[in-house]
C-alpha positions as CSV (number, residue, x, y, z in Angstrom):
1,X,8.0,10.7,6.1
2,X,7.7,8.1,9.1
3,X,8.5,7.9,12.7
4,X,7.1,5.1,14.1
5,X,8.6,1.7,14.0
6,X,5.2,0.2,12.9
7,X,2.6,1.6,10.6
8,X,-1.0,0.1,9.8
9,X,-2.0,0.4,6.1
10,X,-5.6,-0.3,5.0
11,X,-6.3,-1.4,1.0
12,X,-9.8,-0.1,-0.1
13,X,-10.8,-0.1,-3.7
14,X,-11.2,3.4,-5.2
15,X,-13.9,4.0,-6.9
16,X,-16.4,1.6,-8.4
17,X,-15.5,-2.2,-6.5
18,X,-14.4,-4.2,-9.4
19,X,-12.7,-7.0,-8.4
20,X,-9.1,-5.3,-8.0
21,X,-6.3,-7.8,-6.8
22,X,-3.3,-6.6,-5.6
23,X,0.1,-7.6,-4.0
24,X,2.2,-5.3,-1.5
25,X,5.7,-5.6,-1.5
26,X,8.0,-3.9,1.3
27,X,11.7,-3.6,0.4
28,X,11.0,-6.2,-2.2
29,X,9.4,-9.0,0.1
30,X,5.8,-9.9,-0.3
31,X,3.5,-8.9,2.6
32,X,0.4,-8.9,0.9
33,X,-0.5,-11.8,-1.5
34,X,-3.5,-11.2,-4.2
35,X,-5.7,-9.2,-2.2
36,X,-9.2,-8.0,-3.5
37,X,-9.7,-4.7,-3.0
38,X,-13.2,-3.9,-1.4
39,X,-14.9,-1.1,0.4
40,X,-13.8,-2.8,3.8
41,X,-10.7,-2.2,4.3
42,X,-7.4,-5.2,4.1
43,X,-5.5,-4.0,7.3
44,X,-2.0,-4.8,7.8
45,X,0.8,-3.5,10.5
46,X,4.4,-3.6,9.1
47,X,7.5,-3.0,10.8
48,X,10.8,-1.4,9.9
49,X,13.3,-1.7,12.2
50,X,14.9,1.2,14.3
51,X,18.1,1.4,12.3
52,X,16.4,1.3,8.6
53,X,16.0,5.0,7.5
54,X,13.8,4.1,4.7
55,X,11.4,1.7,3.3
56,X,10.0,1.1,-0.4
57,X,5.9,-0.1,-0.9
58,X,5.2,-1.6,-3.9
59,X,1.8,-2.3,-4.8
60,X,1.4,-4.5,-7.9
61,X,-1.7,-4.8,-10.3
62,X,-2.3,-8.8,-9.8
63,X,-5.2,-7.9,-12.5
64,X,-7.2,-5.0,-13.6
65,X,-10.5,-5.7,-12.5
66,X,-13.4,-4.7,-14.8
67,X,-12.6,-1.7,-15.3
68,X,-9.4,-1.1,-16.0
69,X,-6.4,0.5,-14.6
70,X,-6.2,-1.4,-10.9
71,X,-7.2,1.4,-8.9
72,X,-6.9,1.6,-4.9
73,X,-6.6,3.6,-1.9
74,X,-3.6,3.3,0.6
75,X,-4.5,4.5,4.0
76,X,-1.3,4.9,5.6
77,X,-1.4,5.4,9.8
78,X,2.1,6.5,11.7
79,X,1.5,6.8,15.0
80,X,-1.7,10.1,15.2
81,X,-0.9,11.1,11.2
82,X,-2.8,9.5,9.0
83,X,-1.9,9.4,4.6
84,X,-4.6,8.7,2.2
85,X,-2.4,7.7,-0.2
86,X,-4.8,6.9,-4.2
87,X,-2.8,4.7,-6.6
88,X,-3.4,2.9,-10.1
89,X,-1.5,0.3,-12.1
90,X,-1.3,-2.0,-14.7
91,X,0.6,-4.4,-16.6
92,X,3.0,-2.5,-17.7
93,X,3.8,0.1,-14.7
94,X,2.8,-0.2,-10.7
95,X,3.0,2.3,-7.9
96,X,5.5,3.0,-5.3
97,X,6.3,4.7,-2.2
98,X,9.2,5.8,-0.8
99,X,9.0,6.1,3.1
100,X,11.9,7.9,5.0
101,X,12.0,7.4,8.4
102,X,11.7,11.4,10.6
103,X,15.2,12.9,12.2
104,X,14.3,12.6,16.0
């Protein structure tokens, strides 16, 4: 669950750095193209507008690095909450999120 009409998300590799790449796509758009994972974290703010009640994060395996499955860590920030959010995927399934926007 969300409130905020922005939220930051950080990309971090989890794990051993490997040379994970991955692409983030919001409601099916690309936001973040081929992005190696690392220790530092990839930050990003997306927005969802006030009247969209939910909002779908996709993070596709653009490779599995050298040791497979493409494994990451989704730091999700809303406002004071904060998600740590650990996915994995490969070429045959990715990870998603479902985000659904708080009842004022």
């Amino acid at each position: 669950n969300f409130k905020s009409d922005s939220l930051q998300i950080s990309l971090y590799d989890n794990g051993e750095v490997d040379g994970d790449t991955v692409s983030v796509l919001l409601n099916g758009e690309v936001i973040v193209a081929k992005q190696c994972l690392k220790t530092v974290a990839f930050k990003k703010t997306i927005y969802i507008p006030a009247g969209d009640f939910q909002a779908n994060i996709v993070l596709y395996a653009e490779n599995l690095g050298v040791y497979p499955p493409n494994t990451g860590l989704l730091v999700l920030i809303d406002g004071e909450e904060r998600h740590n959010i650990r996915f994995s995927a490969d070429y045959k399934k990715n990870s998603a999120i479902v985000l659904k926007r708080k009842k004022q």
